[in-house]
Backbone as CSV, one residue per row, in Angstrom:
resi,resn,N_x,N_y,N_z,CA_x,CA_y,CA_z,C_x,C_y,C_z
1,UNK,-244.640,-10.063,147.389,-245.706,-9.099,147.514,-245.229,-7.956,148.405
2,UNK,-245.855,-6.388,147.638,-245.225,-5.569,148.504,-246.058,-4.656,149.171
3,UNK,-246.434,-4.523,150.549,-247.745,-4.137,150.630,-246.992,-2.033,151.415
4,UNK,-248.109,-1.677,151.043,-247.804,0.003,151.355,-248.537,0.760,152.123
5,UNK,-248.207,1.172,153.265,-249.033,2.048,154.204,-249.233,3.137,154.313
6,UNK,-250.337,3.862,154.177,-250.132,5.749,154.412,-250.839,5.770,155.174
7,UNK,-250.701,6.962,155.850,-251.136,7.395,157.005,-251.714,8.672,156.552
8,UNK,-253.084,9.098,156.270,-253.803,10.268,155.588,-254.176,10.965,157.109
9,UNK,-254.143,12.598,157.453,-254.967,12.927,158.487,-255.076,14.373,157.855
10,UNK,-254.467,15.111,159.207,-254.507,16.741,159.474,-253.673,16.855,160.552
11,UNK,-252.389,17.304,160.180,-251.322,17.323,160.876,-251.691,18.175,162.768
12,UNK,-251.284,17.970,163.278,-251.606,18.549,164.509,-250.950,19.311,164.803
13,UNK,-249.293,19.077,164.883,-248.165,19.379,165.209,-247.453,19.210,164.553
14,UNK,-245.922,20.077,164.442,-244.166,20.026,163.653,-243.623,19.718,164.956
15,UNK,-242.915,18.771,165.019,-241.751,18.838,166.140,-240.665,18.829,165.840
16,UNK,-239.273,19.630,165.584,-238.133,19.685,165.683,-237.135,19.324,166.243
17,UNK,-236.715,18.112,166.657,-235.781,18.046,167.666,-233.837,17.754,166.776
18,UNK,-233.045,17.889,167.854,-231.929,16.896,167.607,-231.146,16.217,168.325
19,UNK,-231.121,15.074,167.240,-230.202,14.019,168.352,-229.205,13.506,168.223
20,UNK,-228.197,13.268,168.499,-226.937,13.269,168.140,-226.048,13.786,167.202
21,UNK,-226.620,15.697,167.473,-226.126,16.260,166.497,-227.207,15.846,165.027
22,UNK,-227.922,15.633,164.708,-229.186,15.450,163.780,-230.351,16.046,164.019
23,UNK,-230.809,16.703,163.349,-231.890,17.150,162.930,-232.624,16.717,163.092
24,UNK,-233.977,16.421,163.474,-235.198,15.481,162.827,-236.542,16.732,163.034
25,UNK,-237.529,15.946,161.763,-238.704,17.009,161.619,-239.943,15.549,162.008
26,UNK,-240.664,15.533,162.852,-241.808,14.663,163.246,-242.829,15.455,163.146
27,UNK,-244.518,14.870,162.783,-244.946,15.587,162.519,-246.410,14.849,163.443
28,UNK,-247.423,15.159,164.134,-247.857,14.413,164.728,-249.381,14.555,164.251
29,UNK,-249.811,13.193,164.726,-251.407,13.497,164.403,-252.484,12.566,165.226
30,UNK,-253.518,12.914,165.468,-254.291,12.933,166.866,-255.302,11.592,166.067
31,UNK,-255.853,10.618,166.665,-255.962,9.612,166.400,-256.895,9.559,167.914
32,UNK,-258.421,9.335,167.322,-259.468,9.013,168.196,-260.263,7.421,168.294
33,UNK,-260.433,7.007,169.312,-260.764,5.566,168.713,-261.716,5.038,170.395
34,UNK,-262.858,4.677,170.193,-264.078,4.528,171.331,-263.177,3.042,172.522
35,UNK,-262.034,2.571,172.085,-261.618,1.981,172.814,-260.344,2.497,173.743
36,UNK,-259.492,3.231,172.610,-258.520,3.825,173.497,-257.959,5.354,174.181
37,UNK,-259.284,5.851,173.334,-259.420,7.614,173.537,-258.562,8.355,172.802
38,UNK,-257.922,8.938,173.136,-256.635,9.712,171.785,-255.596,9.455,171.370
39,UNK,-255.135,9.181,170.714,-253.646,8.582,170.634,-252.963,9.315,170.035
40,UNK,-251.487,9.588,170.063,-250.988,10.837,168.886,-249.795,9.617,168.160
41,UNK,-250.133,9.904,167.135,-248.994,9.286,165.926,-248.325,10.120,165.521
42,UNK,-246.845,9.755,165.894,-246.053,10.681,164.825,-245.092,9.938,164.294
43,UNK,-244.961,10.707,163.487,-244.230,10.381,161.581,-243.024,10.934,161.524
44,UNK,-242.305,10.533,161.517,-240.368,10.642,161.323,-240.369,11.496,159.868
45,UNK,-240.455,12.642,159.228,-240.341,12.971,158.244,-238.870,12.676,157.557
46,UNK,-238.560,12.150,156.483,-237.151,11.711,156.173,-237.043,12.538,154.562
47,UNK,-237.772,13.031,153.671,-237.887,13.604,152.749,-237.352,15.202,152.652
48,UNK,-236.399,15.657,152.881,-235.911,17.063,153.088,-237.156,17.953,152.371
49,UNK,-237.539,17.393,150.974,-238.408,18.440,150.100,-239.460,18.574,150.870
50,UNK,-240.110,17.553,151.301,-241.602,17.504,152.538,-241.580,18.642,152.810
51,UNK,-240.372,18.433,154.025,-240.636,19.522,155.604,-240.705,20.847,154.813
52,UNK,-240.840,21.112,153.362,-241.309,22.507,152.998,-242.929,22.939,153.021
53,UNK,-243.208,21.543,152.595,-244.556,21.661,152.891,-245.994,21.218,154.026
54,UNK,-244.437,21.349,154.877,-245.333,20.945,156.403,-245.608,22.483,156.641
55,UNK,-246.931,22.390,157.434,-247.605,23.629,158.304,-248.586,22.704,158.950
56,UNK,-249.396,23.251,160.112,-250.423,22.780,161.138,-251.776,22.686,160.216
57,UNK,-252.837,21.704,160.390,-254.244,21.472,159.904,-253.501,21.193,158.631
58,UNK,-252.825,21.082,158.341,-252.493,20.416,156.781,-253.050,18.845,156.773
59,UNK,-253.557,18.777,155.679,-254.567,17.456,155.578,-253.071,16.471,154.293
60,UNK,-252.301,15.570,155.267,-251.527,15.210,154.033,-251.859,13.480,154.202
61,UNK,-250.878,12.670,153.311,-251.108,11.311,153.373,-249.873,11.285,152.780
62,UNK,-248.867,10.494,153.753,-247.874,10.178,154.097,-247.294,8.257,154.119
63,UNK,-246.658,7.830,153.199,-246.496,6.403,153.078,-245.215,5.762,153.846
64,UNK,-245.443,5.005,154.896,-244.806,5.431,156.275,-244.364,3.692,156.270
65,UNK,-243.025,3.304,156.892,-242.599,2.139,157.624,-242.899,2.118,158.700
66,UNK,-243.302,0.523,159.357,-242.775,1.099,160.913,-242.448,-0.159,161.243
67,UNK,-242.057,0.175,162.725,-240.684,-0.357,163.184,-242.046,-0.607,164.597
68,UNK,-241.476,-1.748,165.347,-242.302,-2.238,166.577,-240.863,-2.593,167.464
69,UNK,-240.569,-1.492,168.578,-239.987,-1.918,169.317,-240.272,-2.269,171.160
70,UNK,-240.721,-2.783,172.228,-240.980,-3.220,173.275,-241.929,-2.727,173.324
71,UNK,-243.270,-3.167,172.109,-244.689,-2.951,172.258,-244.820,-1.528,171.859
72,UNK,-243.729,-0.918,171.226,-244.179,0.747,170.610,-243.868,1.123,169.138
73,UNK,-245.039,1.442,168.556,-244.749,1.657,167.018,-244.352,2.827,166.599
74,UNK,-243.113,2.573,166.082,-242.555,4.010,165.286,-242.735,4.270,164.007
75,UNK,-243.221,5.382,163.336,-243.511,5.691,162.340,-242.032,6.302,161.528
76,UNK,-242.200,5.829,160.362,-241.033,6.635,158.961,-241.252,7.120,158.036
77,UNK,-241.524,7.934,157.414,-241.885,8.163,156.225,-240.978,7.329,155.170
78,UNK,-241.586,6.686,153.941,-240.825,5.710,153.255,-240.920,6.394,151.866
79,UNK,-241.869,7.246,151.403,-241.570,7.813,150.203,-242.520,9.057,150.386
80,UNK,-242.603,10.197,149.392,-242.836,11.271,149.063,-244.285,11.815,149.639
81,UNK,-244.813,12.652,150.412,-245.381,12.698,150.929,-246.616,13.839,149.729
82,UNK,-247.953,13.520,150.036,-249.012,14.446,148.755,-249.710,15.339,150.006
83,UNK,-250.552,16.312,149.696,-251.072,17.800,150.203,-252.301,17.370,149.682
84,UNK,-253.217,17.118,150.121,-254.755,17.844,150.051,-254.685,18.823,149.311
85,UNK,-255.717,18.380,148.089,-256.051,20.010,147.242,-257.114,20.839,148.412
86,UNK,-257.599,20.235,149.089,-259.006,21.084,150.152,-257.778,21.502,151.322
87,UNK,-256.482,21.459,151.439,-255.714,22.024,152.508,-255.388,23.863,151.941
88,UNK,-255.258,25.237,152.250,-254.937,26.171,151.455,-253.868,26.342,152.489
89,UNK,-252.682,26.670,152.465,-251.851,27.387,153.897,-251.977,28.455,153.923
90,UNK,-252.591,29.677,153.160,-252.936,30.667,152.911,-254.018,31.213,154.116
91,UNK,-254.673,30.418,153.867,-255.921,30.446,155.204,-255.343,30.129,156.166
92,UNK,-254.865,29.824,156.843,-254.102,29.107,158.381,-253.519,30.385,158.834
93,UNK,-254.178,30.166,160.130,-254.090,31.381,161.262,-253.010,30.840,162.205
């Protein structure tokens, strides 16, 4: 059995970094919850075609691995990421 996770929001943030000489595009998203207050998740973008269609308030859903290392969950993107038809980037200020 193969079970599949996405992670649907409204992107908050692009973060760019590199690390060891690598690239990486993370993309973060704000996560409210009456027990732990805000949390930010971010998503390892691994899809080169994606990061074309990353911008901020983008409403996407993203099908993500993750990895649990000393009590901290890392997010991956594991396949092709979809856009909200109600997202326009046109409108985005």
């Amino acid at each position: 059995m193969k079970n599949k996770i996405t992670i649907t929001g409204k992107i908050s943030a692009i973060l760019e970094k590199e690390y060891q000489g690598t690239k990486t595009t993370q993309v973060q998203f704000l996560m409210e919850s009456d027990s732990k207050g805000i949390e930010v998740i971010k998503v390892k973008i691994t899809k080169d075609e994606d990061k074309l269609k990353l911008f901020k308030d983008a409403i996407v859903s993203i099908p993500v691995s993750i990895v649990a290392v000393n009590g901290n969950l890392y997010y991956s993107q594991s396949d092709y990421m979809s856009v909200s038809n109600h997202t326009n980037k046109d409108t985005q200020k």
